[in-house]
Kinemage of the C-alpha trace (Angstrom):
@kinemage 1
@onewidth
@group {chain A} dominant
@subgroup {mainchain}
@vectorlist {calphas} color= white
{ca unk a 1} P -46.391 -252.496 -7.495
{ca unk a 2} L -46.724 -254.762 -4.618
{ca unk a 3} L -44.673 -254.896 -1.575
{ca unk a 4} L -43.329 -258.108 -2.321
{ca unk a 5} L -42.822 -256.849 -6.287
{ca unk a 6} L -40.968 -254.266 -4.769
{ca unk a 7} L -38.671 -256.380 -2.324
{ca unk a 8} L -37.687 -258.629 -5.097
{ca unk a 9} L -36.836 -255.745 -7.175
{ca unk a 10} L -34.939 -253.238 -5.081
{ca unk a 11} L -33.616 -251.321 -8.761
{ca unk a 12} L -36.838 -250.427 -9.554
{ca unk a 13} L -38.213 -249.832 -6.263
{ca unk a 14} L -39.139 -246.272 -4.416
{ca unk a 15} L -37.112 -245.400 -1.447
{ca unk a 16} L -40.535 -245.434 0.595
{ca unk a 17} L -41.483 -248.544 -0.504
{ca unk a 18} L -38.368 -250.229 0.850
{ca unk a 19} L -38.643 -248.129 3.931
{ca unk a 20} L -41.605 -249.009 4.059
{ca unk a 21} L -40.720 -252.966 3.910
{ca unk a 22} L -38.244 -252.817 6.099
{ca unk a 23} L -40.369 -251.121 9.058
{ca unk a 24} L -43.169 -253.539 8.566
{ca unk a 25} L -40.601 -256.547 8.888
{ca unk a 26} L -39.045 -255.010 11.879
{ca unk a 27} L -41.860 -254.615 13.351
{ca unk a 28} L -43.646 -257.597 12.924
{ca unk a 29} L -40.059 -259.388 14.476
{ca unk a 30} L -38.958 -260.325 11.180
{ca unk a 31} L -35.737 -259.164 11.478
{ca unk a 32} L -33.735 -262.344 11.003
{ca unk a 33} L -35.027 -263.212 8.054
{ca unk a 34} L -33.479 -263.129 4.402
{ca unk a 35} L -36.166 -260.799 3.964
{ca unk a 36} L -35.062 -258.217 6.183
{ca unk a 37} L -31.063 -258.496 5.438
{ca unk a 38} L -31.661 -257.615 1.639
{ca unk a 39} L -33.808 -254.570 2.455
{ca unk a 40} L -31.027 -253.510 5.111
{ca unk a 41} L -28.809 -253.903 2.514
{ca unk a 42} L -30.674 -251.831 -0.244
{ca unk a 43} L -31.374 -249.415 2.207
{ca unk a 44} L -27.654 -249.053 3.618
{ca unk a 45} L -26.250 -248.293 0.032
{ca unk a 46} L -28.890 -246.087 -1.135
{ca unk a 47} L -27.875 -243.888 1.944
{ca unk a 48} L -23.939 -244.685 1.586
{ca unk a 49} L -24.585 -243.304 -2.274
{ca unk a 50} L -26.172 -240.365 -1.112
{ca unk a 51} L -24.472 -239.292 1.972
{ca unk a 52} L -21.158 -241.092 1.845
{ca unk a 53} L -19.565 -237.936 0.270
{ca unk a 54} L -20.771 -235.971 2.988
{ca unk a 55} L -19.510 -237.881 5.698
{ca unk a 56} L -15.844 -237.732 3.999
{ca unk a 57} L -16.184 -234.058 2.931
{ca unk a 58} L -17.229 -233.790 6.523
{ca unk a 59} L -13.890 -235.406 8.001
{ca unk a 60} L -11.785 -233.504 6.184
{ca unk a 61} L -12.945 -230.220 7.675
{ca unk a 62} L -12.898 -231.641 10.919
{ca unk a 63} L -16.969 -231.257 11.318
{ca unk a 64} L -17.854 -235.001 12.051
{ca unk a 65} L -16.195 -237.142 14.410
């Protein structure tokens, strides 16, 4: 799969491979381009889906600020 296969479809798509997109964009300057947001985007909720119960489980105990 291609970089671009990848970027157009982020459901079937590795985690590195959309790092992986989204580095090259940034660092290339790419970064306001529709591109870039829907990586960002992918990116953000994978994390939020597998950390965002930490983070709250973290609050509670009073670990995280």
């Amino acid at each position: 799969m291609s970089l671009h296969d990848a970027m157009n479809s982020n459901v079937d798509s590795s985690d590195f491979t959309l790092l992986e997109g989204l580095y090259q964009l940034a660092v290339n300057g790419h970064t306001n381009d529709w591109e870039f947001e829907r990586l960002n985007k992918a990116v953000y909720e994978r994390l939020l889906s597998s950390y965002g119960n930490v983070r709250s489980a973290g609050n509670a105990h009073g670990l995280m600020s």
